[in-house]
C-alpha positions, 0 to 999 in steps of 0.5 A: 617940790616941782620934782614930786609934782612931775611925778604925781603928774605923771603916774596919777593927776592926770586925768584924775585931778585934772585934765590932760588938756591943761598945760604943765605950766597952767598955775591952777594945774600946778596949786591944786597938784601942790595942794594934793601932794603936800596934804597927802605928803604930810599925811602919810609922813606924820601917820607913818613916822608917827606910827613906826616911832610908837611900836617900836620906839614909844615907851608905853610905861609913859601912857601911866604917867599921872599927866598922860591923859586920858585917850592922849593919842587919840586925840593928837591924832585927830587935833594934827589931821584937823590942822595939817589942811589949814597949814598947807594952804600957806605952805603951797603958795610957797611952794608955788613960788618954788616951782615958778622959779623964785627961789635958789633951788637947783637940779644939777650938782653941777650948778652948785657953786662949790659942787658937792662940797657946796652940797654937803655945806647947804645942807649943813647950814640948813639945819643951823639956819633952822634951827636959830630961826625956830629957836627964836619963832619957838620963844616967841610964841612962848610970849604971854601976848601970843602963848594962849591962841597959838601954841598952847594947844600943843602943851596939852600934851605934858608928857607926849607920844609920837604923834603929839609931834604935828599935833599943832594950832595951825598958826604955830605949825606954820610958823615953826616950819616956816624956817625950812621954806625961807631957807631956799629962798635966801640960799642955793640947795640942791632940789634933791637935799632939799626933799630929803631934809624936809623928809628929815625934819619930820623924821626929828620932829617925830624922834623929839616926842617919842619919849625915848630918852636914850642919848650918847652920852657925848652927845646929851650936851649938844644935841637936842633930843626927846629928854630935853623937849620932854622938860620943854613939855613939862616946865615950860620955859626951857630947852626951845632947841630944834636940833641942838642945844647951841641957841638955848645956851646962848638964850639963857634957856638951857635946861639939864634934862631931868630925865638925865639926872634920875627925875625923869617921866619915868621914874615919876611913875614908878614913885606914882605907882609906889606910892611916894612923893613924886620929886619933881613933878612939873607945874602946870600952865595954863 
């Protein structure tokens, strides 16, 4: 993040957010530059993955859907720019632990102790890491104990559209991107990879929720896409995966789409609007 502050120091904090006389190293300095950056940062991502993937991706017959409701991407809107500020306050002491040098990440492919194998291997593990660690923090929050004040806010949305993808009680977005700021921490990565997987992670966060249900079909099997989320979504105790479907085989969790199987979202709307019986149409949870 250091890399992103240099720069924002550079063309644009400096005078306007503070002083020019203040030094680089000041820590007030560098927790209000993080505090600009990572709020405007997330903004721009979610407003600007959000609307790029509901254009041109979003498959609008699903806003018919019976469990669509009424002004939905109105209000993911506004519920995940009301949350993204709060999120950011323990996400910058984070990231200012980063800066002050606390944690593995490293400027040089030079300094990685395998090079750009050990590069490429970081990165890799990034996602496996995060990926296990969401599972379980993802099941967690699913705990009856804990369900009702944090992340069931984020289940209002039973059949999502892209911008349900940071539409999150603040508490629950922190901990299930919490995973991703540890990881520097405990492993070396490159500084770079590390800003272009978090921009990633948004992007994935984004795809998951975008109803478009296409997948290889060599891939449906492994990978965690918006048809096995959309189930997560409608029937509750299912398909908690990030980006593979590895730890919800292992958990007992696994859950072949619907979407898959002909008894997806969208054919629930075309028996809706015929009138017929509408199989498989979810419960739904309080």
């Amino acid at each position: 993040m250091d890399l992103v502050l240099s720069i924002a120091d550079h063309y644009f904090f400096t005078p306007y957010i503070y002083p020019a006389t203040w030094s680089e190293d000041d820590a007030l300095r560098q927790i209000l530059g993080l505090l600009v950056v990572t709020n405007l940062g997330a903004a721009v991502l979610y407003l600007g993955l959000g609307s790029l993937s509901y254009y041109f991706i979003f498959d609008h017959r699903l806003m018919k859907h019976p469990q669509f409701l009424e002004n939905q991407v109105r209000r993911e809107i506004r519920y995940a720019m009301q949350s993204l500020p709060w999120i950011s306050i323990p996400t910058v002491a984070l990231f200012f632990a980063e800066i002050r040098g606390y944690s593995k990440l490293y400027d040089s492919v030079d300094d990685s102790p395998y090079g750009w194998l050990g590069v490429i291997l970081s990165m890799v593990s990034f996602l496996f890491f995060t990926d296990m660690s969401i599972y379980w923090i993802h099941r967690l929050l699913h705990h009856k104990l804990i369900y009702k004040y944090f992340h069931k806010p984020h289940h209002t949305w039973k059949i999502s559209s892209p911008f349900a993808s940071h539409a999150f009680h603040p508490v629950d977005g922190f901990l299930q991107g919490l995973p991703y700021h540890i990881y520097p921490f405990l492993f070396p990565l490159h500084k770079v990879a590390y800003l272009g997987l978090y921009v990633f992670v948004n992007i994935w966060t984004v795809s998951i929720h975008d109803g478009d249900y296409r997948v290889p079909r060599f891939l449906q099997a492994t990978v965690n896409c918006a048809a096995h989320h959309t189930d997560h979504h409608l029937f509750f105790d299912y398909n908690y995966g990030q980006y593979f479907t590895l730890w919800d085989r292992i958990g007992g969790s696994y859950r072949l789409p619907s979407a898959f199987q002909g008894k997806g979202p969208l054919e629930q709307i075309r028996k809706h609007m015929s009138g017929g019986p509408e199989s498989g149409t979810a419960p739904k949870n309080d």
